[in-house]
DSSP file (Angstrom, degrees, kcal/mol; ACC not computed):
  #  RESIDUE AA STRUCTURE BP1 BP2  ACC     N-H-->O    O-->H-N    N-H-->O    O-->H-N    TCO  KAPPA ALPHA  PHI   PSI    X-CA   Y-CA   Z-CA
    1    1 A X     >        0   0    0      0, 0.0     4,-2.0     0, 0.0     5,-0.2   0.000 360.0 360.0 360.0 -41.2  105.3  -53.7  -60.1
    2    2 A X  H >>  +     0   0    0      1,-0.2     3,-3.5     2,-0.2     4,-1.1   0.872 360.0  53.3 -76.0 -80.9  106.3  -57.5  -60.4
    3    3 A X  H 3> S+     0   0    0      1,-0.4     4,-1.4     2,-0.3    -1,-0.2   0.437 104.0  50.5 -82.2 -37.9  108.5  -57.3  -62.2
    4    4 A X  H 3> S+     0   0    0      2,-0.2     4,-2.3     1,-0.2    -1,-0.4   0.814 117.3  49.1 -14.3 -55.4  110.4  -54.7  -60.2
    5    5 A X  H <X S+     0   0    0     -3,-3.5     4,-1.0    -4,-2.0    -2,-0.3   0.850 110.7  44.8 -70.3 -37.5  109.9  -57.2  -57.2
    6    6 A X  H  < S+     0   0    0     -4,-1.1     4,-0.3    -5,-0.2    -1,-0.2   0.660 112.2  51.0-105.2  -7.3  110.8  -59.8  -58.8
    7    7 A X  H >X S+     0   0    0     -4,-1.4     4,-2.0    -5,-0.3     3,-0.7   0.876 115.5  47.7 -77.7 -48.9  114.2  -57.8  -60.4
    8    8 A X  H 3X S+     0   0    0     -4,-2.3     4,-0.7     1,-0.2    -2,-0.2   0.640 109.9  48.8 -73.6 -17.4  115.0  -56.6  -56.7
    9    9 A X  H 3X S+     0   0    0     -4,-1.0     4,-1.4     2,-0.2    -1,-0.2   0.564 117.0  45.8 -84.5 -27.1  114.5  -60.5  -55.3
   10   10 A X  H <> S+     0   0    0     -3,-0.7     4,-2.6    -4,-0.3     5,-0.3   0.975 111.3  48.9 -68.5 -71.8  116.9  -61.4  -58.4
   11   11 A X  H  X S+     0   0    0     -4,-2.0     4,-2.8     1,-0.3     3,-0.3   0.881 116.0  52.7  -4.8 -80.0  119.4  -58.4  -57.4
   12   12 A X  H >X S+     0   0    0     -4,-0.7     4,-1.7    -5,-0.3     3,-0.7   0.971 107.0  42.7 -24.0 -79.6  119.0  -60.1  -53.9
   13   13 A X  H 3< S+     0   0    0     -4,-1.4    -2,-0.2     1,-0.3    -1,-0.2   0.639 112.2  52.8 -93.4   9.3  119.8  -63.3  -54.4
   14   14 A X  H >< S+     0   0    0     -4,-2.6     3,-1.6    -3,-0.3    -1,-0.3   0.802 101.1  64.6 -86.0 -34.7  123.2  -62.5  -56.9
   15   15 A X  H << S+     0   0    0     -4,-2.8    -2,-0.2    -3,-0.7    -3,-0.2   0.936 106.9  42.6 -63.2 -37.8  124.8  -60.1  -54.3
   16   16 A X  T 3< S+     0   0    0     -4,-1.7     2,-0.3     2,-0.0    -1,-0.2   0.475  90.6  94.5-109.9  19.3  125.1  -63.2  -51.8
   17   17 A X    <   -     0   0    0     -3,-1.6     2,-0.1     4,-0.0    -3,-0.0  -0.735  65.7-158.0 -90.5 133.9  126.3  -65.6  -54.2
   18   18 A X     >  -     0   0    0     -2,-0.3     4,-1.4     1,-0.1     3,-0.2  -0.481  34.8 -89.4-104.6-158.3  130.2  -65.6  -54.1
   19   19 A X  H  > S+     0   0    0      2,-0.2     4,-1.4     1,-0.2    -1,-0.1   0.738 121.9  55.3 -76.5 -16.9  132.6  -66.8  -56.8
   20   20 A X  H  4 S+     0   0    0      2,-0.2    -1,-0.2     1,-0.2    -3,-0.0   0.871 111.9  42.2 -54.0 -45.2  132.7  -70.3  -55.7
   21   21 A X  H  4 S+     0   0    0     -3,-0.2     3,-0.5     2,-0.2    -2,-0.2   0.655 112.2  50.8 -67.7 -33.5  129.2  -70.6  -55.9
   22   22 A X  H  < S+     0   0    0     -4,-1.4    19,-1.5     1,-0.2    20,-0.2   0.918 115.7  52.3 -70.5 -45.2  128.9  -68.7  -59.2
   23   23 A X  S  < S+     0   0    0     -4,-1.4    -1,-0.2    -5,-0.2    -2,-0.2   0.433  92.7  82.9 -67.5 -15.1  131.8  -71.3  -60.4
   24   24 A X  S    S-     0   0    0     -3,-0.5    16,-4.0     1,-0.1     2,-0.3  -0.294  90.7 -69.8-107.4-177.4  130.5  -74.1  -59.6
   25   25 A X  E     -A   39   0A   0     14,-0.3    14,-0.3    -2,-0.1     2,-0.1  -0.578  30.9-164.9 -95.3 144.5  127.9  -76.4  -61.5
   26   26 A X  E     -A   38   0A   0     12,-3.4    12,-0.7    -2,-0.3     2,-0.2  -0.532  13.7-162.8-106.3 170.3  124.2  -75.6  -62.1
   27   27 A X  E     -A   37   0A   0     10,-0.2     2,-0.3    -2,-0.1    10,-0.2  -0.806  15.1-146.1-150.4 117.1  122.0  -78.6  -63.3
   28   28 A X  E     -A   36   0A   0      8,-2.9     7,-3.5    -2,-0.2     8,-1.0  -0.661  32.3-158.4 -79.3 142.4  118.6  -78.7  -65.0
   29   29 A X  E     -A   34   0A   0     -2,-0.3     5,-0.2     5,-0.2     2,-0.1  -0.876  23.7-169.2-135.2 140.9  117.1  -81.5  -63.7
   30   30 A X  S    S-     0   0    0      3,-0.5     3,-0.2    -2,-0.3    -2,-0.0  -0.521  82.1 -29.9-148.2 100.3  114.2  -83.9  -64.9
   31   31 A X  S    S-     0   0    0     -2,-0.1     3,-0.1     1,-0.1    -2,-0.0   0.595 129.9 -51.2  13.1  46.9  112.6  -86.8  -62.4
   32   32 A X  S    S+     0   0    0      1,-0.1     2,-0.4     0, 0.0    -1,-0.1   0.320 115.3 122.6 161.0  40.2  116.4  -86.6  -61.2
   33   33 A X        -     0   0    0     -3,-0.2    -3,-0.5     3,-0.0    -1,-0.1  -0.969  66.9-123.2-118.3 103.9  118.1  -87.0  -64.7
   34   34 A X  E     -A   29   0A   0     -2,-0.4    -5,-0.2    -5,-0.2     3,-0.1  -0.042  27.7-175.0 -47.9 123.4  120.3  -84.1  -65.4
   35   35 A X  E    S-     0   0A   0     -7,-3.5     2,-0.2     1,-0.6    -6,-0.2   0.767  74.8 -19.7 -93.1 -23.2  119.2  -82.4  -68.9
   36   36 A X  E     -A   28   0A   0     -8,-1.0    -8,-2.9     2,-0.0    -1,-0.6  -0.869  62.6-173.6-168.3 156.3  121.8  -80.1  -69.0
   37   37 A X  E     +A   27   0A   0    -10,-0.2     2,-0.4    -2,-0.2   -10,-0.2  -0.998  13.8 163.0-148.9 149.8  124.0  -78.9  -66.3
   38   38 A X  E     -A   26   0A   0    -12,-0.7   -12,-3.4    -2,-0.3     2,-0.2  -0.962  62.9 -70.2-158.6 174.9  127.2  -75.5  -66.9
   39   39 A X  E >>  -A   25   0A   0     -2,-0.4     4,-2.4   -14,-0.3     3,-0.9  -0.309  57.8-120.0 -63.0 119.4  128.9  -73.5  -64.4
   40   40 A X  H 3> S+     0   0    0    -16,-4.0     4,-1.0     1,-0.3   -17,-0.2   0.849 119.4  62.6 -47.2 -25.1  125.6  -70.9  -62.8
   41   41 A X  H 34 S+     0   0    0    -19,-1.5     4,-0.4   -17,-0.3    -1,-0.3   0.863 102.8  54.4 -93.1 -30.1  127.3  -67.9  -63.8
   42   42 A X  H X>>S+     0   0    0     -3,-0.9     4,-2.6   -20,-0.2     3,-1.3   0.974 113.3  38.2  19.5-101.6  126.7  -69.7  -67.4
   43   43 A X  I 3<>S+     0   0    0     -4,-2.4     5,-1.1     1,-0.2     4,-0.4   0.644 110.6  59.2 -68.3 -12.9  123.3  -70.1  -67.0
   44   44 A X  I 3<>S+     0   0    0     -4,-1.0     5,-1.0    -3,-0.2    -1,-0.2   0.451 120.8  26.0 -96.9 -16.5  122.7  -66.9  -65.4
   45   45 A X  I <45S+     0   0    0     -3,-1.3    -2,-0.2    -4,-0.4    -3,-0.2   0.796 128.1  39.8-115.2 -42.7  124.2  -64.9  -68.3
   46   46 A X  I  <5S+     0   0    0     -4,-2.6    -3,-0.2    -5,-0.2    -2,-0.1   0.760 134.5  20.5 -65.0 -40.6  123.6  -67.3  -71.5
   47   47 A X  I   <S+     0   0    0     -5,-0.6     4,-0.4    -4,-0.4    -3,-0.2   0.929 131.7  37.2-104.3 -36.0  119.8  -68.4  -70.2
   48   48 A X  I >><S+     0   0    0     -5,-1.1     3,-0.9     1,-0.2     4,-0.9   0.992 123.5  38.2 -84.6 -46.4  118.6  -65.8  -67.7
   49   49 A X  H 3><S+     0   0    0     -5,-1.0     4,-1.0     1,-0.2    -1,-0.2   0.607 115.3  40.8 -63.9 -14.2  120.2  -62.5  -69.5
   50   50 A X  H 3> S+     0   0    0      1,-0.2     4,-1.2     2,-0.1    -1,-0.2   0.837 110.3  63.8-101.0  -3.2  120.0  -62.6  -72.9
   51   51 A X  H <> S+     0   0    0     -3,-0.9     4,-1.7    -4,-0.4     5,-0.2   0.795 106.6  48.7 -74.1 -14.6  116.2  -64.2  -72.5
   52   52 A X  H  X S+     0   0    0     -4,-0.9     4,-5.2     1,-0.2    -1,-0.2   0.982 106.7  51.4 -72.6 -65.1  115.6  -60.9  -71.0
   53   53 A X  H  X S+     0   0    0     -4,-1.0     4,-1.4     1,-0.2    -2,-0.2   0.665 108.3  55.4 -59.1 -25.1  117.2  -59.0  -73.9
   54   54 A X  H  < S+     0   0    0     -4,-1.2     4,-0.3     2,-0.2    -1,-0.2   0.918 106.4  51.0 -61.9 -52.4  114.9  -61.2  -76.6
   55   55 A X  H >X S+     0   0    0     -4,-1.7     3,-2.1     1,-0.2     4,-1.5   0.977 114.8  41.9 -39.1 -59.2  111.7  -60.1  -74.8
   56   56 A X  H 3X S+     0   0    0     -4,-5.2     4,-1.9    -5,-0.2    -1,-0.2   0.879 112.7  48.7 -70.5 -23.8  112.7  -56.5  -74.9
   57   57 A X  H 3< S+     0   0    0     -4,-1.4     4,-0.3     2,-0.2    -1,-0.2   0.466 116.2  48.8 -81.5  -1.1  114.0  -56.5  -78.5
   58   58 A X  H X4 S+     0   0    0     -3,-2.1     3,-3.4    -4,-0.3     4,-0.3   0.818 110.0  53.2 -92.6 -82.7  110.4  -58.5  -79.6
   59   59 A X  H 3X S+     0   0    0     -4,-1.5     4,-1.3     1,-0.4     5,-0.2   0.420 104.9  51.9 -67.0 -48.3  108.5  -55.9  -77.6
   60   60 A X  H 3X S+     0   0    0     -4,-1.9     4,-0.6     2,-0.2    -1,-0.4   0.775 109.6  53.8 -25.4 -54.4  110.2  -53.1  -79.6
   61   61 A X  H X> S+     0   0    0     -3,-3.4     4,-1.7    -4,-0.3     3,-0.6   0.910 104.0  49.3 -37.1 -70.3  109.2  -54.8  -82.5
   62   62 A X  H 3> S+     0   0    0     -4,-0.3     4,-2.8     1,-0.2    -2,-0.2   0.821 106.6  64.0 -64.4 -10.8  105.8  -55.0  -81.6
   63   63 A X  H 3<>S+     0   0    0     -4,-1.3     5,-2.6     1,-0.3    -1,-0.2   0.573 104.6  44.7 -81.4 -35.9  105.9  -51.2  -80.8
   64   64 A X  H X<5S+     0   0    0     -3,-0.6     3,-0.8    -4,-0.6    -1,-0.3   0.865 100.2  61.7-105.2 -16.5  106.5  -50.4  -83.8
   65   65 A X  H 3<5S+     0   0    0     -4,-1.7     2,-1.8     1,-0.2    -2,-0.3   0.924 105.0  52.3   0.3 -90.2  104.3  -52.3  -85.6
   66   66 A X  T 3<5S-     0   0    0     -4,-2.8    -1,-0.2    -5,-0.4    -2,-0.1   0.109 115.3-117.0 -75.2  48.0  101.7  -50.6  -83.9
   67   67 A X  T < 5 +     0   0    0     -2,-1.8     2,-0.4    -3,-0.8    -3,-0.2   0.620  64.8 152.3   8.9  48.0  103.2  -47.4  -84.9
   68   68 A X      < -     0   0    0     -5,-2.6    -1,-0.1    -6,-0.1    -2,-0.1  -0.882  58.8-107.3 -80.4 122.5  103.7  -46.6  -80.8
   69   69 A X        -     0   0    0     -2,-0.4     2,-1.6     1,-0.1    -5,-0.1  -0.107  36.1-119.7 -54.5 128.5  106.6  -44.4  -80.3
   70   70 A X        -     0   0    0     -6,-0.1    10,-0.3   -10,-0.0     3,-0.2  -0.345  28.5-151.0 -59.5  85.3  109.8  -46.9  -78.5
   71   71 A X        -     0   0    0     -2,-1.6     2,-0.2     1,-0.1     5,-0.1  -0.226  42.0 -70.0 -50.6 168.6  110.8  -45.4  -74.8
   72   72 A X        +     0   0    0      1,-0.1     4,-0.1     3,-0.1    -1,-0.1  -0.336  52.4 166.5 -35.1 118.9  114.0  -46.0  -74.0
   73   73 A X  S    S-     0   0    0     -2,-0.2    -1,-0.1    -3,-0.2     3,-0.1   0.845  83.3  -1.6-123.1 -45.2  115.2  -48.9  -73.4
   74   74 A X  S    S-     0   0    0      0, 0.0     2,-0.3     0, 0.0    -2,-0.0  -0.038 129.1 -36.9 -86.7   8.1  119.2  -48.5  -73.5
   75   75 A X              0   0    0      1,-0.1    -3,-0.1     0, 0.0    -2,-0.0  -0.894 360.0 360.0 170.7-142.3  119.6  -44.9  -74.4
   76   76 A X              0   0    0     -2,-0.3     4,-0.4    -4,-0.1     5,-0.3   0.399 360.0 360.0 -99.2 360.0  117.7  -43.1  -76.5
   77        !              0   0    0      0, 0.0     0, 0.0     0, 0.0     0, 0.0   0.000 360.0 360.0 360.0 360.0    0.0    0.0    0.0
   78   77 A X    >         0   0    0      0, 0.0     3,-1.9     0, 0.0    -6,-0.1   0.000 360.0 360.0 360.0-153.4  115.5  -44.6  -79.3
   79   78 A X  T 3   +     0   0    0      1,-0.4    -3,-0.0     3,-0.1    -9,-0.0   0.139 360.0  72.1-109.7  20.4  115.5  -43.1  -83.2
   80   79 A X  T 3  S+     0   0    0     -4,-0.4     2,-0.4   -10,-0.3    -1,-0.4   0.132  78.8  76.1 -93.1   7.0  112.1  -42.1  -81.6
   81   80 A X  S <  S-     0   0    0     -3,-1.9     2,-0.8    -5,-0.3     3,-0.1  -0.868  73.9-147.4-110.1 152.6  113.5  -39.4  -79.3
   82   81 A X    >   -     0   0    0     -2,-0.4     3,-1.6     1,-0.1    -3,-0.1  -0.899   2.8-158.8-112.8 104.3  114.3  -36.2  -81.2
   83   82 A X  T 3  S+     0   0    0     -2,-0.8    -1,-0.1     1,-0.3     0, 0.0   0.751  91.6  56.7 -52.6 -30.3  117.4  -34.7  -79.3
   84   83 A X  T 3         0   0    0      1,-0.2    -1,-0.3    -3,-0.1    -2,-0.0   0.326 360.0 360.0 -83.0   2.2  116.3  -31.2  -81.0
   85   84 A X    <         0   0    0     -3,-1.6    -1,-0.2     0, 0.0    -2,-0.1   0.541 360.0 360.0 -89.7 360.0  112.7  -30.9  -79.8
């Protein structure tokens, strides 16, 4: 359920961003000394999306590990049997 809320508050707040905003520069910031700074649409694809895509590809991992069959996650996984 959070994480749902908190995909649909994400969802949210990229629809009302335009390309100017997207274009322009983002800055991580620390007692008010820039640590890095790149364009938001940048950081919103390089920091927030592919951390997303690490998570899921560990969790997968652990899944099998504990010899739990993998839902789906992009498609099917070489755990769905198309013939059953």
């Amino acid at each position: 359920d959070t994480f749902s809320k908190s995909l649909g508050n994400a969802k949210e707040s990229l629809h009302k961003m335009d390309d100017a905003r997207l274009a322009a520069n983002w800055s991580l910031t620390r007692n008010g000394k820039a640590i890095m700074s790149m364009p938001r649409v940048a950081f919103i694809r390089s920091v927030m999306m592919n951390h997303l895509y690490h998570h899921r590809g560990q969790l997968s991992v652990y899944l099998r590990i504990l010899e739990v069959p993998v839902p789906s996650i992009y498609g099917p996984s070489a755990d769905d049997n198309p013939f059953a």
